[in-house]
LUMMARTOR-131417 format. One record per residue (C-alpha): residue number from 1; x, y, z; residue in three letters. Coordinates in steps of 0.05 Angstrom, whole numbers, m for minus. Example, Ala and Ser with C-alpha at 12.3 -4.5 7.8 and 13.67 -1.06 7.14 Angstrom:
<num 1	xx 246	yy m90	zz 156	residuo ala> .
<num 2	xx 273	yy m21	zz 143	residuo ser> .
This chain:
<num 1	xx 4	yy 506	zz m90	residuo unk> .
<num 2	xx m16	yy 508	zz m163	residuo unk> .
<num 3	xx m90	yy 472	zz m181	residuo unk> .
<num 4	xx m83	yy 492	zz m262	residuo unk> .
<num 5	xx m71	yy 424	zz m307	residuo unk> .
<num 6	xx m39	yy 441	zz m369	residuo unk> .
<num 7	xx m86	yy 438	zz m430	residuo unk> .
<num 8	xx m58	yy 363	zz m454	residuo unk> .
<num 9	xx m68	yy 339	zz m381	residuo unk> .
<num 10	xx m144	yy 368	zz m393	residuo unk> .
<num 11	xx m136	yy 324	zz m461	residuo unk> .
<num 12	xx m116	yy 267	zz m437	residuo unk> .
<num 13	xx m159	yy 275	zz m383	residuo unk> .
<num 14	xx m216	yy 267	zz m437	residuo unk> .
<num 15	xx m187	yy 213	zz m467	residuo unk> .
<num 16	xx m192	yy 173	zz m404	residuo unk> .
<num 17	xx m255	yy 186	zz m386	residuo unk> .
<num 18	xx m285	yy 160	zz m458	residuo unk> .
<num 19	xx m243	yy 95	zz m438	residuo unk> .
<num 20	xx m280	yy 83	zz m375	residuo unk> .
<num 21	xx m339	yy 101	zz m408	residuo unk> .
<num 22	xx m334	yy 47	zz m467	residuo unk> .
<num 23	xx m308	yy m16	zz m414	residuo unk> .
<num 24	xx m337	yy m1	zz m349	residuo unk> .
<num 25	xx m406	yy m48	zz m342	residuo unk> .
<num 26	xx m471	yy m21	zz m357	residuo unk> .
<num 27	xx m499	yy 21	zz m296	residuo unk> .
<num 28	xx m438	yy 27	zz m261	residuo unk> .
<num 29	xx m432	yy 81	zz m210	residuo unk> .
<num 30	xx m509	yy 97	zz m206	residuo unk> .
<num 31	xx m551	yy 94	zz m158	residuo unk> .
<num 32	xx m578	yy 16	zz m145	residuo unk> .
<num 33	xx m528	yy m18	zz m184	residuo unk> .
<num 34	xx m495	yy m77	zz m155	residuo unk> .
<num 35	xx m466	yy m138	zz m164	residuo unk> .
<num 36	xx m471	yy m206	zz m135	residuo unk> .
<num 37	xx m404	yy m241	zz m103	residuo unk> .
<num 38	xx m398	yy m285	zz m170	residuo unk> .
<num 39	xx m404	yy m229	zz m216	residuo unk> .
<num 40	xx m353	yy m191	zz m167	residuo unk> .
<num 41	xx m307	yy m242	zz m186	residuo unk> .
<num 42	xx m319	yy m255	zz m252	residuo unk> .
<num 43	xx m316	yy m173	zz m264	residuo unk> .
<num 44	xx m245	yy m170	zz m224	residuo unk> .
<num 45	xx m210	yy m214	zz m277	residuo unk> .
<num 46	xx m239	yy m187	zz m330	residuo unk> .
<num 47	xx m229	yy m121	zz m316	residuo unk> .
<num 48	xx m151	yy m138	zz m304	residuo unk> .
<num 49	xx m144	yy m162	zz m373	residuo unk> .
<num 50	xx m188	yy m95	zz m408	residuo unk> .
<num 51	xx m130	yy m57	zz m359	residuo unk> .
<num 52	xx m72	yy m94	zz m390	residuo unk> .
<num 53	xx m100	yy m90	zz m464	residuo unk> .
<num 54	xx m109	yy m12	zz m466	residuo unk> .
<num 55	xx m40	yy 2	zz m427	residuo unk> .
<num 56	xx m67	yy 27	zz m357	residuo unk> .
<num 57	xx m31	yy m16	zz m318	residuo unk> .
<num 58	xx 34	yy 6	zz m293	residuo unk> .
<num 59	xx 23	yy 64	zz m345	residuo unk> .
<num 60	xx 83	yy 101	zz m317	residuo unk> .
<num 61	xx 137	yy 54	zz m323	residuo unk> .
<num 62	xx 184	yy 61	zz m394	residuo unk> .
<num 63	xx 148	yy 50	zz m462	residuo unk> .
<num 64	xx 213	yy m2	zz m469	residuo unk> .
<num 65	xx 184	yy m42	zz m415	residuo unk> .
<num 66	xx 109	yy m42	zz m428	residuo unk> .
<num 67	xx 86	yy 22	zz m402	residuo unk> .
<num 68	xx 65	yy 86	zz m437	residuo unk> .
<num 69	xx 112	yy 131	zz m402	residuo unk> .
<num 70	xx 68	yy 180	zz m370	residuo unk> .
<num 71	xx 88	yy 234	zz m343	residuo unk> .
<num 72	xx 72	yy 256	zz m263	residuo unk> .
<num 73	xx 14	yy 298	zz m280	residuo unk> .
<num 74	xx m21	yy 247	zz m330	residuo unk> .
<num 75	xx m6	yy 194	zz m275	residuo unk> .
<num 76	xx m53	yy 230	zz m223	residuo unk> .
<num 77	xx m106	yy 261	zz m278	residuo unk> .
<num 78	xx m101	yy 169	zz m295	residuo unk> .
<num 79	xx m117	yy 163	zz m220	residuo unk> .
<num 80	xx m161	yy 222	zz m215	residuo unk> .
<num 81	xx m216	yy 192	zz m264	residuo unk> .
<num 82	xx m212	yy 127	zz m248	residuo unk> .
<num 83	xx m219	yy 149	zz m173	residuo unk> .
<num 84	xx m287	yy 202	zz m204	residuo unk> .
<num 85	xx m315	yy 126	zz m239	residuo unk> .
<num 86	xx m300	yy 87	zz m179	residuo unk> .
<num 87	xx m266	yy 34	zz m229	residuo unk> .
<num 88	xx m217	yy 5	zz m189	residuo unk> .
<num 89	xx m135	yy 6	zz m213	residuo unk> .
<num 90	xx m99	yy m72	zz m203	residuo unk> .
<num 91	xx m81	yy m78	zz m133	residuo unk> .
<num 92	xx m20	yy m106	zz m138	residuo unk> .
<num 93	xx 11	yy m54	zz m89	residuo unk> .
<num 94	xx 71	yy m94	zz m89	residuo unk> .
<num 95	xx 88	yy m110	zz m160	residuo unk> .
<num 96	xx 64	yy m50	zz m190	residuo unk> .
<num 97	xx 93	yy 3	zz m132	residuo unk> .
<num 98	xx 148	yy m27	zz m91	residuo unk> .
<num 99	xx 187	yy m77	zz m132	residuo unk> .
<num 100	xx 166	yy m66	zz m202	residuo unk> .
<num 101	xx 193	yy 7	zz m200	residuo unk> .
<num 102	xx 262	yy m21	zz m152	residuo unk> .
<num 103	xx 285	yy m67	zz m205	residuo unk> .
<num 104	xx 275	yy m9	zz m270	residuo unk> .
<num 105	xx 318	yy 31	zz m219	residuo unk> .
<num 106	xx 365	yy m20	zz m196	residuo unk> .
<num 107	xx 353	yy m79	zz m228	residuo unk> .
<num 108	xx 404	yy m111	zz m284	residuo unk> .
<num 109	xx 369	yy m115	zz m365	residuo unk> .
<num 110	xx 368	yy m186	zz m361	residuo unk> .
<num 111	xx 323	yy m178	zz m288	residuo unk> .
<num 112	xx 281	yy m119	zz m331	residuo unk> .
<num 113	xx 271	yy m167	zz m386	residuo unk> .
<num 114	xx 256	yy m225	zz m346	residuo unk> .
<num 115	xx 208	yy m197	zz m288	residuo unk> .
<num 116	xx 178	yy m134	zz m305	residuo unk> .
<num 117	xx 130	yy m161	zz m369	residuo unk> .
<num 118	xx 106	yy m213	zz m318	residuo unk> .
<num 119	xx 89	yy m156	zz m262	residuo unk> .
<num 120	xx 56	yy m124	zz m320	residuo unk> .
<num 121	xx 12	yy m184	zz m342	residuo unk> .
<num 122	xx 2	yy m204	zz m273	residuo unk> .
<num 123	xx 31	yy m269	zz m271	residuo unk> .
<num 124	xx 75	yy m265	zz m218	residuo unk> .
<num 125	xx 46	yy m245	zz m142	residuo unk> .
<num 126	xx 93	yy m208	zz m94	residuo unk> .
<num 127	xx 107	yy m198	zz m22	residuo unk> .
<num 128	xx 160	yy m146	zz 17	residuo unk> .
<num 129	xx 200	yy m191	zz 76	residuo unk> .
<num 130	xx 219	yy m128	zz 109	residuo unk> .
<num 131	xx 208	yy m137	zz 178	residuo unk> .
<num 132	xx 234	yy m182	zz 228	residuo unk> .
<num 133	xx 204	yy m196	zz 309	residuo unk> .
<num 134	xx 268	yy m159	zz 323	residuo unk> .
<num 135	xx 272	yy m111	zz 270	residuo unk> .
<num 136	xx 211	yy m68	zz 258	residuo unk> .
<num 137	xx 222	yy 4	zz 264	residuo unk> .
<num 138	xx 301	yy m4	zz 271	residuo unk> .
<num 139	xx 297	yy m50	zz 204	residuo unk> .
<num 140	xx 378	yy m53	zz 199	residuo unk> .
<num 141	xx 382	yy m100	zz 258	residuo unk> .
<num 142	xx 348	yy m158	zz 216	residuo unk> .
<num 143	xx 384	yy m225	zz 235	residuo unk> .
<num 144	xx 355	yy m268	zz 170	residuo unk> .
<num 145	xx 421	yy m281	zz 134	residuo unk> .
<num 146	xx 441	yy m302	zz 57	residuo unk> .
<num 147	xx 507	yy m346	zz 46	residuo unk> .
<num 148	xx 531	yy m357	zz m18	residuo unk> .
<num 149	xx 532	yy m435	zz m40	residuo unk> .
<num 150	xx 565	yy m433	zz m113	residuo unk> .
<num 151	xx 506	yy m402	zz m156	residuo unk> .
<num 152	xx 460	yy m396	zz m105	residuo unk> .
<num 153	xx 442	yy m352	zz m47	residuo unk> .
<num 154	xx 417	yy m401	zz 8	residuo unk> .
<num 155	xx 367	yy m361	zz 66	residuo unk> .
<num 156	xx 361	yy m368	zz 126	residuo unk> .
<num 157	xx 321	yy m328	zz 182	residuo unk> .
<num 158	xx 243	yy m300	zz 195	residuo unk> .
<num 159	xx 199	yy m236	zz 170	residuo unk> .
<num 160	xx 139	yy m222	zz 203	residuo unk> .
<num 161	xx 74	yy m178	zz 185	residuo unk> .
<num 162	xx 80	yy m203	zz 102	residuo unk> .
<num 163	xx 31	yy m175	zz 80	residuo unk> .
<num 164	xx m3	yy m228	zz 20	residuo unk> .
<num 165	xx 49	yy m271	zz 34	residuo unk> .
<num 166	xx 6	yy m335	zz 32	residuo unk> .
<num 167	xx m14	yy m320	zz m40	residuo unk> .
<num 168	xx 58	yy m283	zz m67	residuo unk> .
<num 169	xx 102	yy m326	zz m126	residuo unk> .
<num 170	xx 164	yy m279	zz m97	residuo unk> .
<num 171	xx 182	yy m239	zz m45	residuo unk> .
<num 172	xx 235	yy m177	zz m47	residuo unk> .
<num 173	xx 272	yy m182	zz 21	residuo unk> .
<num 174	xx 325	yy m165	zz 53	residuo unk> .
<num 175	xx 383	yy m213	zz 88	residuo unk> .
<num 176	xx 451	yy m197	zz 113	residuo unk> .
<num 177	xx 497	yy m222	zz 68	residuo unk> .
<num 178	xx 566	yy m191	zz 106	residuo unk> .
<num 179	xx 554	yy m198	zz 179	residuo unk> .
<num 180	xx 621	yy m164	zz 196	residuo unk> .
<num 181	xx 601	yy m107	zz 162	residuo unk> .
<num 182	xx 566	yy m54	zz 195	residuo unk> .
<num 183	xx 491	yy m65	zz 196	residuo unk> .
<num 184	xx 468	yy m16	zz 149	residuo unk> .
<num 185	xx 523	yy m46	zz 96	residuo unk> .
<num 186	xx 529	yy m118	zz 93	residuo unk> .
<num 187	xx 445	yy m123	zz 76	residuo unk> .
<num 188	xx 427	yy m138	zz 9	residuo unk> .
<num 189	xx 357	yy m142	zz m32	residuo unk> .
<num 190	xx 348	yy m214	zz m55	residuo unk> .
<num 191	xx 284	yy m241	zz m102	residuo unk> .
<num 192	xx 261	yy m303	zz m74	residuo unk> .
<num 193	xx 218	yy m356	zz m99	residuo unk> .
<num 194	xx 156	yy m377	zz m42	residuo unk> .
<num 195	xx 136	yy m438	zz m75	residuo unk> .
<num 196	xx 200	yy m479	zz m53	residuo unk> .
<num 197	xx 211	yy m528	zz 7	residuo unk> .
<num 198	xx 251	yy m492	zz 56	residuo unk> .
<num 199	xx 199	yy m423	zz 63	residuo unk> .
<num 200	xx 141	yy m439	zz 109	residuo unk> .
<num 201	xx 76	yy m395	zz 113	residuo unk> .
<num 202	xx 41	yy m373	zz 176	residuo unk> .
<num 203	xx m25	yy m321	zz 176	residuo unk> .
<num 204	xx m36	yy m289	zz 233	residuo unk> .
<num 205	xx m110	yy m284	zz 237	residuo unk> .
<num 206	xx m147	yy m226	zz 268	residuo unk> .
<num 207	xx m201	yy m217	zz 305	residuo unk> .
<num 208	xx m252	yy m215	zz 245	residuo unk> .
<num 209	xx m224	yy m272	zz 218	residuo unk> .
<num 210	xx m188	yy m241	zz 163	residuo unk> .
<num 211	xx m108	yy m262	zz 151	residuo unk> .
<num 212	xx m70	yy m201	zz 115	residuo unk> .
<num 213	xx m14	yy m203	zz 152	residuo unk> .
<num 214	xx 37	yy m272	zz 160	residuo unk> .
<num 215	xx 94	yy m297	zz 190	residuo unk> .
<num 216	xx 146	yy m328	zz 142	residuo unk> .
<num 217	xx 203	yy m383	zz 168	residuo unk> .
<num 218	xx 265	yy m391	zz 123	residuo unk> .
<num 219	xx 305	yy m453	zz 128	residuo unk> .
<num 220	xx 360	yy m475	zz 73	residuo unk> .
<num 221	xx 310	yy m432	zz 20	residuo unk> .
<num 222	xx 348	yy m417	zz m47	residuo unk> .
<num 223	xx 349	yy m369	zz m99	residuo unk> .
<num 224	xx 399	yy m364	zz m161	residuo unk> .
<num 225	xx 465	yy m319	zz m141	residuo unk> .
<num 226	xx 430	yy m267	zz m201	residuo unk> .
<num 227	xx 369	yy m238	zz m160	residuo unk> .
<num 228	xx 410	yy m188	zz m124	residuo unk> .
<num 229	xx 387	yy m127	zz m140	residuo unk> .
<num 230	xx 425	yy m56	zz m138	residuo unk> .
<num 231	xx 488	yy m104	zz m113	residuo unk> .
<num 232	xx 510	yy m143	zz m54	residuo unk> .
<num 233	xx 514	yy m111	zz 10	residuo unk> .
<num 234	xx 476	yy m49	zz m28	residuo unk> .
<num 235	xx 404	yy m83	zz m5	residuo unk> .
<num 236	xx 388	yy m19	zz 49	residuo unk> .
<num 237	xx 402	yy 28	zz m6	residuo unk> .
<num 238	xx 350	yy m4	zz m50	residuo unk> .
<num 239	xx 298	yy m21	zz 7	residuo unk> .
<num 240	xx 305	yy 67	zz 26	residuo unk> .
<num 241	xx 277	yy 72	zz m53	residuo unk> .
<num 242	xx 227	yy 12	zz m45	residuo unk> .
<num 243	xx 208	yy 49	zz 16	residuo unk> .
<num 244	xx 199	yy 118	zz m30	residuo unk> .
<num 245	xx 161	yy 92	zz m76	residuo unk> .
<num 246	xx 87	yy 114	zz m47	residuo unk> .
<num 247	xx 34	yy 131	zz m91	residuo unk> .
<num 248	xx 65	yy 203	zz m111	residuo unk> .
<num 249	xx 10	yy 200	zz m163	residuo unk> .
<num 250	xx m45	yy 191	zz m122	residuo unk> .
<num 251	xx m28	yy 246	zz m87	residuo unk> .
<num 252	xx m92	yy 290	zz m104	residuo unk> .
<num 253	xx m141	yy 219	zz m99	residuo unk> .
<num 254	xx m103	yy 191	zz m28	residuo unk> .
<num 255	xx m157	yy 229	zz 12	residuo unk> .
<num 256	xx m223	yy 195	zz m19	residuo unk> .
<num 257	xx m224	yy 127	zz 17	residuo unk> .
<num 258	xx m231	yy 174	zz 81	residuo unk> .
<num 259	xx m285	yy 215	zz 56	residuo unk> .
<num 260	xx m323	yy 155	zz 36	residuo unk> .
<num 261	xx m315	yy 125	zz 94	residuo unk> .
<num 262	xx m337	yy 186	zz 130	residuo unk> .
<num 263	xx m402	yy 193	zz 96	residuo unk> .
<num 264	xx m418	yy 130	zz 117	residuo unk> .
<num 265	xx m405	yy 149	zz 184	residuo unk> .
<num 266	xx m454	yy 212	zz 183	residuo unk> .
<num 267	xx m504	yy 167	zz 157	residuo unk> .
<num 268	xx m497	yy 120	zz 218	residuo unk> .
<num 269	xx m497	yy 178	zz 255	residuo unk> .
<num 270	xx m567	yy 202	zz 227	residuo unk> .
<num 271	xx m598	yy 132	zz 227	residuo unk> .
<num 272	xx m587	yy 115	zz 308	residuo unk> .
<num 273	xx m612	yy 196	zz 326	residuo unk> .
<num 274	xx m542	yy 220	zz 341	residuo unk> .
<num 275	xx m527	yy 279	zz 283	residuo unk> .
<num 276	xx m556	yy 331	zz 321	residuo unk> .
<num 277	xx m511	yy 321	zz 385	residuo unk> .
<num 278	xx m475	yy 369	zz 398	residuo unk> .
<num 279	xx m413	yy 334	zz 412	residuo unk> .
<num 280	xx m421	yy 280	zz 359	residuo unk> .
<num 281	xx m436	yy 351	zz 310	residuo unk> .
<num 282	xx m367	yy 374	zz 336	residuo unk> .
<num 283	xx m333	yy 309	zz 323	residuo unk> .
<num 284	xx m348	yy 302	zz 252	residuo unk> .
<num 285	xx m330	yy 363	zz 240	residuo unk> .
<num 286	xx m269	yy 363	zz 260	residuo unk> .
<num 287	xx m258	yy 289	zz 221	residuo unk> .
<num 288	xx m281	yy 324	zz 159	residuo unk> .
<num 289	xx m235	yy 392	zz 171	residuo unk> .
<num 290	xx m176	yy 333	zz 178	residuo unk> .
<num 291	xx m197	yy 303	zz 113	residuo unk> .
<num 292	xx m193	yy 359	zz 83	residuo unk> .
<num 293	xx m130	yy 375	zz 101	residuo unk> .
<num 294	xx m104	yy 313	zz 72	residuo unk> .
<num 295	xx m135	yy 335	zz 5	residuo unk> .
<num 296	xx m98	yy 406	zz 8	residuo unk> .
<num 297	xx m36	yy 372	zz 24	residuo unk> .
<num 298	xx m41	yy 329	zz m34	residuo unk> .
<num 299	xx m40	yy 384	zz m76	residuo unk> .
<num 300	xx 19	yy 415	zz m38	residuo unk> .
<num 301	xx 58	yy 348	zz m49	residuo unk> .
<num 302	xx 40	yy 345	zz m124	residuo unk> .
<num 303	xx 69	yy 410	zz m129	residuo unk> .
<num 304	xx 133	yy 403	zz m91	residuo unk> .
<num 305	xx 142	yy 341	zz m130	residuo unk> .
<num 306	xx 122	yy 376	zz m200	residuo unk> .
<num 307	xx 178	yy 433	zz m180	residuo unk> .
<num 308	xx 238	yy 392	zz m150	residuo unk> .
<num 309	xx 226	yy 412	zz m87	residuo unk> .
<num 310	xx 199	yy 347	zz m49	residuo unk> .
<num 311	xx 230	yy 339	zz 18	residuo unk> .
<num 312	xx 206	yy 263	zz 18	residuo unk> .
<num 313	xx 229	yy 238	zz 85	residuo unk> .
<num 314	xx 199	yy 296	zz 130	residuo unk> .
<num 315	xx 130	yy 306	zz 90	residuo unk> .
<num 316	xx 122	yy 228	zz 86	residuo unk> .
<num 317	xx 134	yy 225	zz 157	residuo unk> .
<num 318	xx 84	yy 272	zz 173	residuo unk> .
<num 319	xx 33	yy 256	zz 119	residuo unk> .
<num 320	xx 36	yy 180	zz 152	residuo unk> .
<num 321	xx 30	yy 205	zz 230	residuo unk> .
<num 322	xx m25	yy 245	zz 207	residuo unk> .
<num 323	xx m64	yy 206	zz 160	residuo unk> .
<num 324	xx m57	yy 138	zz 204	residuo unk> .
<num 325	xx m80	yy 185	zz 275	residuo unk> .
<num 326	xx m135	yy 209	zz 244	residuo unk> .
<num 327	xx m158	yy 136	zz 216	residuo unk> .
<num 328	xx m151	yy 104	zz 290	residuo unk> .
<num 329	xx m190	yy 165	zz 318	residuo unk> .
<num 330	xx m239	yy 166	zz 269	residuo unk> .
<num 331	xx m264	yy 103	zz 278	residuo unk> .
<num 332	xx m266	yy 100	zz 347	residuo unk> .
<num 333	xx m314	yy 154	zz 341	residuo unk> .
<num 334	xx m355	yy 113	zz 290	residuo unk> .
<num 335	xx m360	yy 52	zz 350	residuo unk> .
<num 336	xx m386	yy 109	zz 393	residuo unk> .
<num 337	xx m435	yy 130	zz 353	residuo unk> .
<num 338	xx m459	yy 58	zz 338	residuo unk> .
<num 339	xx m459	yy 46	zz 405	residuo unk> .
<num 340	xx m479	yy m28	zz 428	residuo unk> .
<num 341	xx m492	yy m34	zz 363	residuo unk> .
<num 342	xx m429	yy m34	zz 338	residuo unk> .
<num 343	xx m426	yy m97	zz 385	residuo unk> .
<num 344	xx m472	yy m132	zz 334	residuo unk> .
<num 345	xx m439	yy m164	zz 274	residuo unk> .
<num 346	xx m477	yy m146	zz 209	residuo unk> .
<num 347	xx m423	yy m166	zz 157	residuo unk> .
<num 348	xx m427	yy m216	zz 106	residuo unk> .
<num 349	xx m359	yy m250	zz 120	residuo unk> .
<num 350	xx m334	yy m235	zz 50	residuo unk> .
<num 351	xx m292	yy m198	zz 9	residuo unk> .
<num 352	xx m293	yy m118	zz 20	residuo unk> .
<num 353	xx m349	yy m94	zz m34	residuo unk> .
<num 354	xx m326	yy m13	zz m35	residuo unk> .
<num 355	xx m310	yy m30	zz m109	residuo unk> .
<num 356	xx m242	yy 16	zz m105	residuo unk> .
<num 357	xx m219	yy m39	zz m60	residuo unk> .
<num 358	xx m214	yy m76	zz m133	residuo unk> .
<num 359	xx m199	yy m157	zz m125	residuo unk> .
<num 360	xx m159	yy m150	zz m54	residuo unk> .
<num 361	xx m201	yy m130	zz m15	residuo unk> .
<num 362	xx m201	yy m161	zz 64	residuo unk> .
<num 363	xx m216	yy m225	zz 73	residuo unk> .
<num 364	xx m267	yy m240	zz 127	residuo unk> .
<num 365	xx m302	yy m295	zz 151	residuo unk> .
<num 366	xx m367	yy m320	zz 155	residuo unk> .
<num 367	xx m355	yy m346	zz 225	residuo unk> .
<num 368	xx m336	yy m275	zz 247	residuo unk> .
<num 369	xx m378	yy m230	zz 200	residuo unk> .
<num 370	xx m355	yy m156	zz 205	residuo unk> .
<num 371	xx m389	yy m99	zz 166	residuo unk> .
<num 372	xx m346	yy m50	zz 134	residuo unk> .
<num 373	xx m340	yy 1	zz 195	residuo unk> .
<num 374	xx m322	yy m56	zz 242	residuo unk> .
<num 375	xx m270	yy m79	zz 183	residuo unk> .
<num 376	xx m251	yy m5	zz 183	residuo unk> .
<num 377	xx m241	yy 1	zz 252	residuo unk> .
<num 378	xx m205	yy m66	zz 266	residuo unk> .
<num 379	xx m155	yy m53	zz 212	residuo unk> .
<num 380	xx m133	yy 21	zz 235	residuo unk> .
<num 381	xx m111	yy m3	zz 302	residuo unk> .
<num 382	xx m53	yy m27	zz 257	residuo unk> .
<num 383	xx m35	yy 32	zz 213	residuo unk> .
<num 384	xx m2	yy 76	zz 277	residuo unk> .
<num 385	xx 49	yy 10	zz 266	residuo unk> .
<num 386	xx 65	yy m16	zz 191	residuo unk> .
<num 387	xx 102	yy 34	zz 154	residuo unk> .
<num 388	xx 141	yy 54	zz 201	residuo unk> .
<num 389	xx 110	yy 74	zz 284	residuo unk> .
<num 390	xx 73	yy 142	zz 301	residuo unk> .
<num 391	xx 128	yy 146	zz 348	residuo unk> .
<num 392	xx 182	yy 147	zz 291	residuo unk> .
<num 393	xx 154	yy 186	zz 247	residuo unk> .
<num 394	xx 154	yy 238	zz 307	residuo unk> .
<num 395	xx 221	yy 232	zz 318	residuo unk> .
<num 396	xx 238	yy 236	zz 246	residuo unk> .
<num 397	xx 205	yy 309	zz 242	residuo unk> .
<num 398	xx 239	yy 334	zz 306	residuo unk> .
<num 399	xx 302	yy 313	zz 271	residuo unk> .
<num 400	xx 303	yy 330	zz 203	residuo unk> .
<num 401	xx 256	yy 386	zz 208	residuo unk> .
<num 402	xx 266	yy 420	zz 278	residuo unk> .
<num 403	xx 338	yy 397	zz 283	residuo unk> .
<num 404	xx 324	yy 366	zz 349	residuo unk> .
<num 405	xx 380	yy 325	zz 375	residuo unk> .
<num 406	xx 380	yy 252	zz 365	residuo unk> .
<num 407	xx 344	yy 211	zz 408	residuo unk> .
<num 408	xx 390	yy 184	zz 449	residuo unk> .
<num 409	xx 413	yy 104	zz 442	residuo unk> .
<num 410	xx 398	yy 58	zz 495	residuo unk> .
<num 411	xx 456	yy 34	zz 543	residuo unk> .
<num 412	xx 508	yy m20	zz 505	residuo unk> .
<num 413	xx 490	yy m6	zz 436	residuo unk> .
């Protein structure tokens, strides 16, 4: 594990920070500053376009295709200071991490030239129609199929959990388009418009009111025979590099949203008279120890990744079973803590303020007004699932790193 930058990461570095410096609002970051829900939203798309005019968005991708070609390190020294300033990077986890980097992979020039400036200027909003009621973990037995009707692919079928789906222009997914094929080769990756008759919307709402997640309905929806990427019947060999593309260069930063979130836990801790038990002591100990950990292990995976030596599958499955364990455990310990308080609901029903959250943050409800532990808590019951189960990632490390046998199939299949 190597934690020495090179002397023009330390430069560049430098010439971050003096960005921040010169854009960021008055007072940012100190103590007392704050801003009101209007000026949230006013700062948001403001600070999108200051992003866009000095090149930070997407600052990876080709100089050819808008970006300024930055190399691994000077992607996480980019993330690194932004994540010091608390200055939040576009969350537009979708364009700008799954599909945006798919189609400069995969995609044809005319797809580059078409989509990717529009990902970069944010005009187009993306979902992933991955998942199917039937085809969650085991994601090659998705039934929604694609038939070909002259220049157009016409869909039908259902994904479930799409994520933003209610507010995406597109969404990447994948349909069978060879059903007598076997099922991990007659899939392909189609670019579908949302705003058409034919793709119907529904949010399932949790508990504090919020509505990340949706169900989406196909019936006779189109989209022109040309948004195939990577090739027909070649969709699940695209979706395994979607599915790659995590934040690589936040490896060193992934671990601060937990530490946050645990100071605020000690400090609940201290206000209701509980710091100084002893098993409440031991506890948060052991959640900061974990923490840690994830921070080491970011530096381990920017190294692997720095020296070719990445073994993505096993260390992703393991960084997700750990990360997303410690997350639901976590928080249950914050309810403890709180005790009946944690009963009480203290939020304002609005966006998430943590300003890292940026302009997507979750979506409450004034008629069900959670606080940001009680957001916290409510949405890591869900992260053991998305992304693949606890209970696969398992199996993927006995596999492919202990060499266990297979876990066996279930009778008749």
């Amino acid at each position: 594990m190597d934690l020495t930058y090179p002397p023009e990461a330390e430069a560049f570095r430098g010439e971050i920070r003096s960005w921040l410096q010169a854009h960021l609002p008055e007072g940012w970051g100190e103590p007392g500053f704050a801003m009101s829900p209007e000026e949230r939203k006013a700062f948001n798309a403001e600070w999108v376009k200051k992003l866009f005019e000095g090149g930070w968005i997407c600052a990876s991708w080709p100089t050819e295709y808008g970006g300024k070609g930055l190399s691994l390190i000077e992607q996480v020294v980019l993330n690194e200071e932004f994540a010091r300033a608390k200055a939040p990077l576009r969350a537009d986890f979708f364009g700008d991490t799954l599909v945006g980097p798919t189609i400069l992979q995969w995609g044809t020039e005319e797809q580059k030239r078409e989509l990717i400036p529009k990902i970069l200027n944010g005009s187009i909003a993306w979902c992933q129609g991955f998942s199917e009621p039937d085809a969650g973990s085991d994601l090659a037995s998705l039934k929604t199929r694609a038939e070909l009707d002259g220049d157009e692919w016409v869909i039908n079928g259902q994904k479930v959990w799409t994520t933003q789906a209610q507010y995406a222009d597109y969404i990447f997914l994948l349909a069978r388009t060879d059903p007598d094929a076997p099922k991990h080769k007659g899939i392909s990756y189609l670019l579908v418009p949302m705003k058409q008759p034919g793709v119907e919307v529904r949010p399932i709402q949790q508990i504090d009111g919020s509505s990340e997640f949706n169900e989406v309905f196909f019936q006779n929806a189109r989209c022109p025979k040309d948004n195939v990427v990577g090739g027909v019947n070649n969709g699940w060999a695209v979706a395994m590099t979607t599915l790659g593309f995590e934040r690589g260069a936040s490896a060193t930063t992934g671990h601060r949203r937990f530490a946050r979130e645990l100071d605020q836990i000690i400090e609940a801790a201290r206000r209701v008279g509980k710091v100084s038990d002893p098993l409440v002591r031991q506890a948060l100990a052991k959640a900061w120890s974990k923490v840690k950990i994830m921070e080491i292990n970011g530096y381990r995976s920017l190294t692997d990744a720095l020296n070719g030596t990445h073994t993505t599958a096993a260390l992703g499955a393991t960084n997700k079973m750990f990360w997303s364990e410690y997350h639901r455990e976590t928080m249950n310990l914050a309810m403890d803590i709180l005790g009946p308080e944690s009963q009480i609901l203290r939020g304002g029903g609005d966006i998430a303020s943590d300003p890292e959250e940026g302009a997507l943050g979750r979506r409450g409800k004034p008629s069900y007004p959670v606080d940001e532990l009680q957001a916290a808590f409510f949405f890591s019951r869900s992260e053991t699932i998305w992304g693949g189960t606890a209970e696969i990632q398992r199996n993927i490390v006995g596999e492919r790193v202990l060499g266990l046998p297979k876990e066996p199939k279930a009778a008749g299949h």
